[in-house]
KEBAMAR-187655 format. One line per field, with one value per residue (C-alpha): residue number from 1; residue in one letter; x, y, z. Coordinates in Angstrom, 1 decimal, decimal comma, always signed. Example, Ala and Ser with C-alpha at 12.3 -4.5 7.8 and 13.67 -1.06 7.14 Angstrom:
residues 2
n = c(1;2)
res = c(A;S)
c1 = c(+12,3;+13,7)
c2 = c(-4,5;-1,1)
c3 = c(+7,8;+7,1)
***
This chain:
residues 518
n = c(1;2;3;4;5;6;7;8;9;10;11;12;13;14;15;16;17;18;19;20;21;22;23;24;25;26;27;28;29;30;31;32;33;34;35;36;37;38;39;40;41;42;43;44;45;46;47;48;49;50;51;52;53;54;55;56;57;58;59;60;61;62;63;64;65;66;67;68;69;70;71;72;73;74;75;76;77;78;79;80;81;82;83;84;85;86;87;88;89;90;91;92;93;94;95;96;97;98;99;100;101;102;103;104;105;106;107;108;109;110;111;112;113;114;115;116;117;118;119;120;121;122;123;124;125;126;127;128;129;130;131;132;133;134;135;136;137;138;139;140;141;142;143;144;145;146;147;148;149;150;151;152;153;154;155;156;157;158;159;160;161;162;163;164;165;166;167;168;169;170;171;172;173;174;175;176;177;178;179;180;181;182;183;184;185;186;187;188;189;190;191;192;193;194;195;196;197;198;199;200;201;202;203;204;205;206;207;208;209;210;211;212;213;214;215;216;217;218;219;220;221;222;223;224;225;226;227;228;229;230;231;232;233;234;235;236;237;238;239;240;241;242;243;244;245;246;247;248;249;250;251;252;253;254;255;256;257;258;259;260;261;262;263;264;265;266;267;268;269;270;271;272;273;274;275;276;277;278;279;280;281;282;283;284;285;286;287;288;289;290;291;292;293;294;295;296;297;298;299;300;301;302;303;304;305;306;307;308;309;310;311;312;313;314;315;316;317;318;319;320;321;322;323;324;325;326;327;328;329;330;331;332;333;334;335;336;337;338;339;340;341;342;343;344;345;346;347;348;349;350;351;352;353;354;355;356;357;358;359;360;361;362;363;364;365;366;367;368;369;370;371;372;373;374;375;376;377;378;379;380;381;382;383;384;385;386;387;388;389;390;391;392;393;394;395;396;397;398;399;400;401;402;403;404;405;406;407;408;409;410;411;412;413;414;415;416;417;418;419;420;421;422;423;424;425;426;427;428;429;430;431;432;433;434;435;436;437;438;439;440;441;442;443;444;445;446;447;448;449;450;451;452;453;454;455;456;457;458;459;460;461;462;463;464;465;466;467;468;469;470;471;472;473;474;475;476;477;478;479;480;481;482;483;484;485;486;487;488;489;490;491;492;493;494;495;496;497;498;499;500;501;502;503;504;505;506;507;508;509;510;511;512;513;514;515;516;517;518)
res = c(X;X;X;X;X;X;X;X;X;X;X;X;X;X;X;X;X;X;X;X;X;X;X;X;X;X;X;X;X;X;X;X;X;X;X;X;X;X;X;X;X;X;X;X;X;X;X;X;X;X;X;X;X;X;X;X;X;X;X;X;X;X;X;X;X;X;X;X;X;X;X;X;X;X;X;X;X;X;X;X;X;X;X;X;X;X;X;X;X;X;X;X;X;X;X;X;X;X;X;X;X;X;X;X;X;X;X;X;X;X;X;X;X;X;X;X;X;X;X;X;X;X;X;X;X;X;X;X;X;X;X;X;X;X;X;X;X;X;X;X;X;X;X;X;X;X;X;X;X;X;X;X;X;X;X;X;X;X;X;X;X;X;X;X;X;X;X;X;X;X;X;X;X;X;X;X;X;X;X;X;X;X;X;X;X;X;X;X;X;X;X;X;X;X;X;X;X;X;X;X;X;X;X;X;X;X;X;X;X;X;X;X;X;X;X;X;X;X;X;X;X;X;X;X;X;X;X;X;X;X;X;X;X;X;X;X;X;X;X;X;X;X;X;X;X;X;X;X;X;X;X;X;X;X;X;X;X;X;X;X;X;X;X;X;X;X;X;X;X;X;X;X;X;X;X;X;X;X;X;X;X;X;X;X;X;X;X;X;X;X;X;X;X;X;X;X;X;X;X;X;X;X;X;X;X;X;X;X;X;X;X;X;X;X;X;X;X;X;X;X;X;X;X;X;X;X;X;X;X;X;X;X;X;X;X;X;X;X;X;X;X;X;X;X;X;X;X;X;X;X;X;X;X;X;X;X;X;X;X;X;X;X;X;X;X;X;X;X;X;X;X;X;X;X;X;X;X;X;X;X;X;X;X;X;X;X;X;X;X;X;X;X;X;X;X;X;X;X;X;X;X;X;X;X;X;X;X;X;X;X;X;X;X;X;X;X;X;X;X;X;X;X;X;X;X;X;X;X;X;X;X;X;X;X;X;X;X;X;X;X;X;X;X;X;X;X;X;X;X;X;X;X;X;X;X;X;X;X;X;X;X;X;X;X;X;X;X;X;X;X;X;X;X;X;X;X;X;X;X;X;X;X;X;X;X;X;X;X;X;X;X;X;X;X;X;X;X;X;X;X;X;X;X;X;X;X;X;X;X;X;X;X;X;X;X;X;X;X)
c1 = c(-9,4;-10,7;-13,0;-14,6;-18,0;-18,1;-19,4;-16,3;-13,9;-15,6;-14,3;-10,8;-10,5;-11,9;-8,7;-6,4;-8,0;-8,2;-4,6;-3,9;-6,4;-7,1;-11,4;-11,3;-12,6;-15,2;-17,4;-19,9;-19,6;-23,1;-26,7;-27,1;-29,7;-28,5;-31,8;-35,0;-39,0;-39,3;-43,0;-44,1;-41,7;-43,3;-46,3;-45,1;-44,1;-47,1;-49,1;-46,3;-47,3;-50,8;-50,4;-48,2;-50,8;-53,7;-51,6;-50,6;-53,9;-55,2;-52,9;-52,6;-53,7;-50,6;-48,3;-45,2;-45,2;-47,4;-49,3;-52,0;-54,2;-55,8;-59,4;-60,5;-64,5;-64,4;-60,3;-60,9;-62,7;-60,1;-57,1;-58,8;-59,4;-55,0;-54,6;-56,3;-53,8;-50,9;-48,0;-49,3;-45,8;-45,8;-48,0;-51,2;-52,9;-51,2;-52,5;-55,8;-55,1;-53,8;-57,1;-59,2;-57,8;-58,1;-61,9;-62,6;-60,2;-59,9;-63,0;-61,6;-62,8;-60,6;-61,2;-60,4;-57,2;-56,5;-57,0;-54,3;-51,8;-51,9;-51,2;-48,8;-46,8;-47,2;-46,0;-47,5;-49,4;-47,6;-48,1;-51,8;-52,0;-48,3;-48,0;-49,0;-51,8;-55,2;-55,4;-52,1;-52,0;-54,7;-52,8;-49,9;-51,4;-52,7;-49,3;-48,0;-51,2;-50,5;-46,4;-45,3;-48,0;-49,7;-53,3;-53,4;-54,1;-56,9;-56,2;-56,9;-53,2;-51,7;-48,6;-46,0;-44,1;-40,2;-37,4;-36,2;-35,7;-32,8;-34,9;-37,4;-35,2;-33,7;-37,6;-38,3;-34,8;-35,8;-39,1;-38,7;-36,4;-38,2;-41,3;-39,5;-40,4;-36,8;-34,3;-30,4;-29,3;-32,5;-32,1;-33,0;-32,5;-31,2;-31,7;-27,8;-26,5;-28,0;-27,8;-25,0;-27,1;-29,1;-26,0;-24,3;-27,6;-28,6;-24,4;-24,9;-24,7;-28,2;-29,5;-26,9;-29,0;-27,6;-28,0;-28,4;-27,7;-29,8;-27,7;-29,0;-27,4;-25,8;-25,8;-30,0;-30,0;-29,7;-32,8;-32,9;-32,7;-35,2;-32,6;-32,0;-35,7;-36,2;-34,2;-36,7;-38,9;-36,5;-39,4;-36,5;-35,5;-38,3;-37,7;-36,6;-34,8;-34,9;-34,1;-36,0;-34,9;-31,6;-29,2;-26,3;-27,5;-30,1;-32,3;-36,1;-36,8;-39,2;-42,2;-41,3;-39,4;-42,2;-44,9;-42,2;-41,7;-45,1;-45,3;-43,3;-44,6;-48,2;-47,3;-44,7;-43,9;-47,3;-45,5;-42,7;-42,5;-41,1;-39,1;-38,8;-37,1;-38,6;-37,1;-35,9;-39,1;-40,6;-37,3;-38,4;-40,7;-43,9;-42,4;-44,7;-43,6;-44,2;-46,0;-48,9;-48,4;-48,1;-49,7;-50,0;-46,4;-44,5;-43,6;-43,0;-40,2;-40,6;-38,7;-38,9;-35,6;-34,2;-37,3;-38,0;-33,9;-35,3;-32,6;-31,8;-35,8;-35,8;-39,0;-39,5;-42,9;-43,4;-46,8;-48,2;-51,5;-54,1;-54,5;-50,5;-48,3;-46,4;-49,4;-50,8;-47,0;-47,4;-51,4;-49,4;-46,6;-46,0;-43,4;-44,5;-44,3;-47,5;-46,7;-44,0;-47,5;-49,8;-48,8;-50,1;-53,0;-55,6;-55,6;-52,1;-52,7;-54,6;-52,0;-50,9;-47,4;-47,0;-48,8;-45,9;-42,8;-44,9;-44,1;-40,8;-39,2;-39,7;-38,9;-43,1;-42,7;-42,5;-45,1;-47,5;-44,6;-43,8;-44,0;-42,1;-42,6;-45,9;-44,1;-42,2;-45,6;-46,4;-44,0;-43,7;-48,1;-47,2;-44,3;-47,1;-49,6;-47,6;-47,1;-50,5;-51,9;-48,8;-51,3;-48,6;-45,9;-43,7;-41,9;-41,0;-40,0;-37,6;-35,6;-35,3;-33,7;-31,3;-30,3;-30,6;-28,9;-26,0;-25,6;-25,6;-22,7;-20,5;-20,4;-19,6;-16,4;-15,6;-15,8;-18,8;-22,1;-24,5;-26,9;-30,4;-32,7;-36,4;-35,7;-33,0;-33,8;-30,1;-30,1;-27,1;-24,8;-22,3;-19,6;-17,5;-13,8;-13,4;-15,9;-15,0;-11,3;-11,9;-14,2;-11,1;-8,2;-9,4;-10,4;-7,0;-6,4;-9,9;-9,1;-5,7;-7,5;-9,9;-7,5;-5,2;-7,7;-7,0;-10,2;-9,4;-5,9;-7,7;-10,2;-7,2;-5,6;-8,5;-8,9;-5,1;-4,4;-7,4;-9,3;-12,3;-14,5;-15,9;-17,3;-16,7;-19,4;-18,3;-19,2;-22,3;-22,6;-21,4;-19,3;-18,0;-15,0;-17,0;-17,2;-20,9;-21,4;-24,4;-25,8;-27,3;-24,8;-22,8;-23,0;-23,2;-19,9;-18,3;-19,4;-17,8;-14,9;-15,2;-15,6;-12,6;-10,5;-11,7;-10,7;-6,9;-6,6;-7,6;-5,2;-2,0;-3,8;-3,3;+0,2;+0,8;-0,2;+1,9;+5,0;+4,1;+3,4;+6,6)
c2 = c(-18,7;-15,8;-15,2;-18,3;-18,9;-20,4;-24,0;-24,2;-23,0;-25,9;-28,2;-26,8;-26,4;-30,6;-31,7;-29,8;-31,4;-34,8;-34,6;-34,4;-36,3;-39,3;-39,0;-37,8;-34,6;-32,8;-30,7;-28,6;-26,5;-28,4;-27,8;-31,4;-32,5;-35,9;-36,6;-37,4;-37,8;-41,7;-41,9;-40,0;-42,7;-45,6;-44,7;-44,1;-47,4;-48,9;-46,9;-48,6;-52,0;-51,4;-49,6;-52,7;-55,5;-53,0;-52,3;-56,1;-57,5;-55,9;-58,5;-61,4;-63,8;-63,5;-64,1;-62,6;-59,5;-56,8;-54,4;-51,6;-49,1;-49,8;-49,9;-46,8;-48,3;-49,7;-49,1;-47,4;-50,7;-52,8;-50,5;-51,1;-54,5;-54,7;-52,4;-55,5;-57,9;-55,2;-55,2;-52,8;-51,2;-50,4;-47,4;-49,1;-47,1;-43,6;-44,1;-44,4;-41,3;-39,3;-40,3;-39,3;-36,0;-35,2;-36,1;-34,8;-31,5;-30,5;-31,8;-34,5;-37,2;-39,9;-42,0;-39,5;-38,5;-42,5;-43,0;-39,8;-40,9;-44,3;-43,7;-40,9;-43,5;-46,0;-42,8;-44,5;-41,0;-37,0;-35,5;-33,9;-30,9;-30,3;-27,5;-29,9;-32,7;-31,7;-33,1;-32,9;-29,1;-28,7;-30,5;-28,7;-25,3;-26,4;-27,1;-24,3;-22,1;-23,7;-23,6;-20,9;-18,4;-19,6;-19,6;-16,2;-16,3;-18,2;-20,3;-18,1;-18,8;-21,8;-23,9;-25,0;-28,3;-27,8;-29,6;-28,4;-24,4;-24,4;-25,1;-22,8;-20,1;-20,8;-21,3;-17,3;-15,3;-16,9;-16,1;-12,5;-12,1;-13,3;-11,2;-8,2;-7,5;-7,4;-6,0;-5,4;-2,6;-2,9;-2,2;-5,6;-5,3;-8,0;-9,2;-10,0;-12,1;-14,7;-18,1;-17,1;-17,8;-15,1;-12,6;-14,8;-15,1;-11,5;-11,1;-13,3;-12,1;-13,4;-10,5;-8,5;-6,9;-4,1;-5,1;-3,2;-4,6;-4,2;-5,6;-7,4;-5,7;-8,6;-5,9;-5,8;-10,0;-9,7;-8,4;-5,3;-1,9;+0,7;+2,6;-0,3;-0,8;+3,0;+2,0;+0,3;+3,7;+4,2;+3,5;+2,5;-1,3;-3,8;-6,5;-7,8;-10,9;-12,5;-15,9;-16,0;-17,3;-15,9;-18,1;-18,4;-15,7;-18,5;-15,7;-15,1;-11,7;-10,5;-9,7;-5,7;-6,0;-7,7;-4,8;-2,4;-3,8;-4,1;-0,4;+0,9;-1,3;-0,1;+3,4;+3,8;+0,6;-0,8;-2,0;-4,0;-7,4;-9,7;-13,7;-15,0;-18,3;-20,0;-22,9;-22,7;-21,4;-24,7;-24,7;-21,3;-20,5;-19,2;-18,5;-15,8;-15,3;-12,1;-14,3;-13,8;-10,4;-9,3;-11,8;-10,1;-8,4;-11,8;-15,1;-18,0;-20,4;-23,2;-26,4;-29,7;-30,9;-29,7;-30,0;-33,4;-34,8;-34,6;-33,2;-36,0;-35,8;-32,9;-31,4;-27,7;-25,3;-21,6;-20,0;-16,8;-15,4;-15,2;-11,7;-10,5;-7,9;-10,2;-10,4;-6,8;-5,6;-8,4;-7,0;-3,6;-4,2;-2,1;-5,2;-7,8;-10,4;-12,5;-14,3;-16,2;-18,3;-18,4;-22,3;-22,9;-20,4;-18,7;-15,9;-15,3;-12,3;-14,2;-16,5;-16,0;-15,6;-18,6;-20,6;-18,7;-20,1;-23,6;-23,2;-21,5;-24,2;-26,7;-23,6;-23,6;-26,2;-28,7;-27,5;-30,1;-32,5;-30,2;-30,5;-32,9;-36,8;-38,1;-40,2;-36,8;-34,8;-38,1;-38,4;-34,4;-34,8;-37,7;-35,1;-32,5;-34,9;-35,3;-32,1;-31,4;-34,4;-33,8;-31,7;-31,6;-30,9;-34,1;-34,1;-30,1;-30,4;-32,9;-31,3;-27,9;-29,8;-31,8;-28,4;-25,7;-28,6;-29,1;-25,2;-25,3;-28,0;-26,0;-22,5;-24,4;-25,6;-22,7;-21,2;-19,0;-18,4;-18,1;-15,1;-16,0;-14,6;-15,6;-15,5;-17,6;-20,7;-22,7;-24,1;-22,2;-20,1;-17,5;-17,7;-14,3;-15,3;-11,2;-11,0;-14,3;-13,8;-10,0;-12,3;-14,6;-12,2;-8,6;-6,0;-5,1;-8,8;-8,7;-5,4;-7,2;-10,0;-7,8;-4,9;-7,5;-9,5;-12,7;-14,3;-16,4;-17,4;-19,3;-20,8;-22,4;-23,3;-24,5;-27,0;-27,9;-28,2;-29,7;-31,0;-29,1;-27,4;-24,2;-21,3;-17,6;-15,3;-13,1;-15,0;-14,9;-11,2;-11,1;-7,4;-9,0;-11,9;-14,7;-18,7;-20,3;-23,8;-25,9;-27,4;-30,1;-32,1;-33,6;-35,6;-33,6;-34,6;-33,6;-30,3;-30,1;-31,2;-28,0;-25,9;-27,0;-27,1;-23,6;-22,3;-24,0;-22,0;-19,2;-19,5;-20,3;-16,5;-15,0;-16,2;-15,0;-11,6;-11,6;-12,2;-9,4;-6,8;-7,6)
c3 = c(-5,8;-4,3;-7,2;-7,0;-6,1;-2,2;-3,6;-6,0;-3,8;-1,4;-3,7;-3,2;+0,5;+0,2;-2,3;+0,2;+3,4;+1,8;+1,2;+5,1;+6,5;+3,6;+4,0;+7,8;+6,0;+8,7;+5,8;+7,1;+3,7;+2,3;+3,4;+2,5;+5,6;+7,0;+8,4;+6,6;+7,3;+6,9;+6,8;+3,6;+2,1;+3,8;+2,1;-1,2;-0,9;+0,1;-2,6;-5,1;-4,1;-4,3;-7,5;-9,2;-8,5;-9,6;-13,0;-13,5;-13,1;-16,1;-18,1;-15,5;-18,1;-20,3;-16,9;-18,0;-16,1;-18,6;-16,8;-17,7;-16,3;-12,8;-13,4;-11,5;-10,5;-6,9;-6,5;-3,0;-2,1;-3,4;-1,7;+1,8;+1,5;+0,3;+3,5;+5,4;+4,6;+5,0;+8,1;+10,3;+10,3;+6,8;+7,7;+7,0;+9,7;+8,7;+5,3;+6,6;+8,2;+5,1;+3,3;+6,2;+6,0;+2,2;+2,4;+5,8;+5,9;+1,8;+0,7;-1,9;-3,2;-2,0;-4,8;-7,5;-5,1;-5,0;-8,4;-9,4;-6,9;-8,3;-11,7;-10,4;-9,3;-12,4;-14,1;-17,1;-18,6;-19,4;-16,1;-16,8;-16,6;-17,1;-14,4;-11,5;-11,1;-9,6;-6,2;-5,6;-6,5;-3,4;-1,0;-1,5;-1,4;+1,7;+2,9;+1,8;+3,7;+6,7;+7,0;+5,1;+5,9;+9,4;+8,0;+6,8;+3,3;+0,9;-1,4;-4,4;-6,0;-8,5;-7,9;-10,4;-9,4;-10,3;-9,9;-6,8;-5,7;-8,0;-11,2;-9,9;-9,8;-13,4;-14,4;-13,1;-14,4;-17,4;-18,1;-16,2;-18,9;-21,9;-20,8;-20,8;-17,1;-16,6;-19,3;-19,6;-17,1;-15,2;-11,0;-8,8;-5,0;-3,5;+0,7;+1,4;+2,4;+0,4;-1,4;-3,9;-7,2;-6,2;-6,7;-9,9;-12,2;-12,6;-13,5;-16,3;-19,7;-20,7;-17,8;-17,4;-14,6;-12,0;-8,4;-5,7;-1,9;+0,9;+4,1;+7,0;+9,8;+12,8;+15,3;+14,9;+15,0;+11,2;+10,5;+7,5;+9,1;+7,7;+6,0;+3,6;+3,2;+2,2;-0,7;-2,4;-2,7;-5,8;-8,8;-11,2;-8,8;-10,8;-8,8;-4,6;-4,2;-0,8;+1,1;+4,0;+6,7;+5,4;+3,5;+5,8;+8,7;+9,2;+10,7;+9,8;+8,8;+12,1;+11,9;+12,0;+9,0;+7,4;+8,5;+7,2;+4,1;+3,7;+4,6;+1,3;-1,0;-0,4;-0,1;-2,6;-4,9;-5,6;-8,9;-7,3;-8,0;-5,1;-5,3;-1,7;-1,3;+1,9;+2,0;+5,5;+6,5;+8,4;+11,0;+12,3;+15,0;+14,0;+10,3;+8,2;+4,6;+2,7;+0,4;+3,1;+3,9;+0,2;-1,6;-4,9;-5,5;-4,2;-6,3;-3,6;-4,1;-2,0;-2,0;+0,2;+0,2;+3,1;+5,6;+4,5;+3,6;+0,3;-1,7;-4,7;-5,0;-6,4;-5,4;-5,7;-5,7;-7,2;-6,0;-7,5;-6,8;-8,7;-8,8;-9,2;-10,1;-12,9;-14,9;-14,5;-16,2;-18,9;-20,0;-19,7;-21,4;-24,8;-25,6;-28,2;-25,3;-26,2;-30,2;-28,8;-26,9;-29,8;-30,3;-27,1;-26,8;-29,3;-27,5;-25,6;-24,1;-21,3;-20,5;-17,2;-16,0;-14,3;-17,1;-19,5;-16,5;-17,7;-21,6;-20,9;-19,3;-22,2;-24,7;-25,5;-28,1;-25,6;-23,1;-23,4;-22,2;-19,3;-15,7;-13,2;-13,7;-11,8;-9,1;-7,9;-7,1;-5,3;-2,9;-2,6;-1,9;+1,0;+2,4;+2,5;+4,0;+6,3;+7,7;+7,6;+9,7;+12,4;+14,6;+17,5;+14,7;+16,1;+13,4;+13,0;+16,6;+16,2;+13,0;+15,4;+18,3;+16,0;+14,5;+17,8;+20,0;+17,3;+17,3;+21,1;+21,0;+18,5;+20,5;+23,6;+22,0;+20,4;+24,3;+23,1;+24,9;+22,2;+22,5;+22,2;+19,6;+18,8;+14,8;+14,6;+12,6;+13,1;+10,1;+9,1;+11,1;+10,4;+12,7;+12,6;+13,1;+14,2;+16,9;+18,7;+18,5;+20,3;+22,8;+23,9;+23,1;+23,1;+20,5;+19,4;+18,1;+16,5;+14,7;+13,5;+12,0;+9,7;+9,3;+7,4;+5,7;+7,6;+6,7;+3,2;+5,7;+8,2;+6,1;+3,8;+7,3;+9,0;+5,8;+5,9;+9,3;+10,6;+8,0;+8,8;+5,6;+6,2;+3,6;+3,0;+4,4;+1,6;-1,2;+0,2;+0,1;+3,8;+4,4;+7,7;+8,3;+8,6;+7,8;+7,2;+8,9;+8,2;+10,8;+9,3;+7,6;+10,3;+13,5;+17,0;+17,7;+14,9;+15,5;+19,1;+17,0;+14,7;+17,6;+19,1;+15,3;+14,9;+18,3;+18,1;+15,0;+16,0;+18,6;+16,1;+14,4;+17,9;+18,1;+15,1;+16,3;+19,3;+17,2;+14,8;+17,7;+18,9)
***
């Protein structure tokens, strides 16, 4: 079992609780949010109504339900005059809002915007064009401006709609790989440690890529000492994988590491190409990506499922500049990379990598069916709305107390102080077993524990004993004895409970340790 990836051996550590304890399972092994932002889904619902009457007037005079096309001349009109008759609490007046804002703040026309969110959500057309829809694309580039890089970059990049981060990621191995920007035996660097299907893909046989680890160092609040960094001066790595904020250290890479980073790519690695995964990036304070510091060599992967409880909705982004280092390699390229488009384009060569991600997801036969459906880039424009016209960020406020307050509450019953540290986001934590149990029982015990490997023991006895569900640092890429919590799964609490579960057992370790030494 020690093989396993950390989600699958979840699954194990579960069975073996729920024998004990018969669904009194506490599992904090899932990033699954249990909150969620309840207005963007008010309004989806309100569009829907709006959008159902529109469609079924069109054949009202057969009366058995048919509908059509709205009829786009005067529907703003006709929406305000539905609004009229609306229950104010349906989020009549925050609609209102949201339209004032596209018009006012992007420019829009808020009919045209009306009219595509409409039929977005009558999903009765191909989503058109397949990467994302028009409006929706600039509201979500203005989300993405504004909370993932503060204002500091223009808007002079595209956005492809996924399925979630996970698709995303599939979506860019695949296409890195069927460009020939990556190839068997190539060097990636990877940020560890990190969401663990950043360390399985490039293992797969398909890539068969060699990575190379560049470890966050706890002693520096996780952050990526310059000696890692230096590594990437080696002209043979192609590509740097990161999460940021770090998937489990829950830690946003500072904004030295950023400037250093920065630093060696300018003045050695021009040619590197970059993936950061942001999704964590709106529970930070003051969260910069490098997608705004190096705009040209990074691919954004942005997702909304966890900032908005949005999981199940699937709802993921890649942005890539306009002018960027994927496509400079592809005109470059001495591969034949370019026939494989010539169904799609008469003259391939200009197709654009993230065009080529587009056509590679539906295997390029099927790319004028691509994209995710129409009602999904609704509800993920209403989530970004939202965000945009929280000017005192009410919202964003109330996700980091639920998650710094429930971090707060596990330490203390774990007997802890908690040191404090501007880029920690909470989301996540790593709680290292070693360090805590040299805090309440001295160094010698806490040398014990990782001397003899105790790690894998007290997670299996943690699950057996008190029913609590935990994961392996390790199988993130963690070097150090440590279990990953989520923070966001579980009721505060049950997270005193896990504090205190965690603590007994490490007491029944430390007994342990006194019979040994005896």
């Amino acid at each position: 079992m020690k093989e396993l990836s950390p989600f699958e051996l979840k699954d194990q550590l579960i069975q073996l609780a729920d024998e004990q304890f018969k669904g009194e399972v506490l599992n904090a092994g899932r990033g699954n949010p249990n909150f969620l932002s309840t207005l963007p889904r008010k309004m989806f619902n309100l569009l829907g109504k709006f959008a159902i009457e529109e469609s079924e007037f069109a054949y009202s005079y057969l009366n058995n339900h048919l509908g059509g096309s709205p009829k786009n001349k005067g529907i703003y009109t006709r929406f305000l005059i539905f609004l009229r008759n609306q229950d104010k609490t349906c989020g009549v007046n925050e609609m209102l809002i949201y339209l004032s804002y596209v018009e006012d703040q992007l420019g829009l026309d808020v009919e045209d915007v009306l009219i595509e969110f409409i039929n977005a959500y009558l999903a009765n057309n191909y989503p058109t064009p397949p990467r994302i829809l028009k409006n929706i694309e600039k509201i979500v580039k203005k989300y993405i401006t504004k909370e993932m890089c503060q204002g500091k970059i223009s808007d002079d990049f595209d956005v492809f709609a996924t399925e979630g981060g996970t698709a995303a990621m599939a979506y860019i191995f695949n296409s890195l790989h069927t460009n020939k920007l990556m190839k068997s035996k190539d060097k990636i660097a990877i940020i560890t440690p990190i969401f663990t299907p950043y360390l399985e893909i490039p293992g797969l046989a398909e890539y068969d890529l060699d990575v190379i680890e560049l470890q966050l160092d706890p002693t520096i609040d996780w952050q990526l000492p310059l000696s890692e960094l230096e590594k990437l001066k080696d002209p043979s790595i192609k590509l740097l994988c990161m999460v940021n904020p770090s998937n489990p250290p829950s830690t946003k890479l500072s904004n030295e590491t950023l400037l250093n980073l920065k630093k060696i790519v300018e003045e050695n690695r021009p040619d590197l190409m970059i993936i950061t995964d942001d999704v964590y990036g709106t529970f930070g304070d003051n969260f910069l990506s490098c997608f705004a510091i190096l705009p040209k060599n990074t691919l954004l992967v942005y997702s909304f499922s966890k900032y908005f409880g949005a999981t199940g909705w699937r709802l993921g982004t890649i942005s890539l500049a306009h002018n960027n280092i994927f496509d400079e390699k592809i005109k470059e390229s001495k591969d034949d990379v370019n026939s494989r488009y010539s169904i799609m384009s008469p003259n391939p060569t200009e197709l654009k990598f993230i065009d080529r991600l587009v056509a590679d997801s539906r295997a390029v036969g099927l790319n004028h069916t691509a994209g995710i459906s129409t009602p999904q880039q609704l509800q993920m424009a209403l989530f970004a709305l939202n965000s945009l016209v929280d000017l005192g960020e009410n919202y964003k406020k109330a996700c980091k107390h639920l998650v710094r307050t429930r971090c707060e509450i596990l330490y203390a019953a774990l007997g802890i102080k908690l040191d404090e540290n501007i880029n920690t986001v909470n989301y996540y934590n790593l709680i290292n077993i070693k360090d805590i149990g040299e805090k309440l029982f001295g160094k010698e015990f806490g040398d014990w524990f990782q001397d003899n490997n105790k790690i894998n023991d007290f997670l299996f006895a943690l699950a057996k004993n008190t029913g609590v569900i935990l994961m392996p640092g390790k199988g993130f890429g963690d070097t150090h004895p440590t279990l990953r919590v989520s923070l966001a799964n579980l009721q505060e609490h049950q997270y005193e409970a896990i504090g205190k579960n965690t603590n007994k057992i490490l007491q029944e370790f430390y007994n342990q340790y006194e019979i040994e030494k005896k």
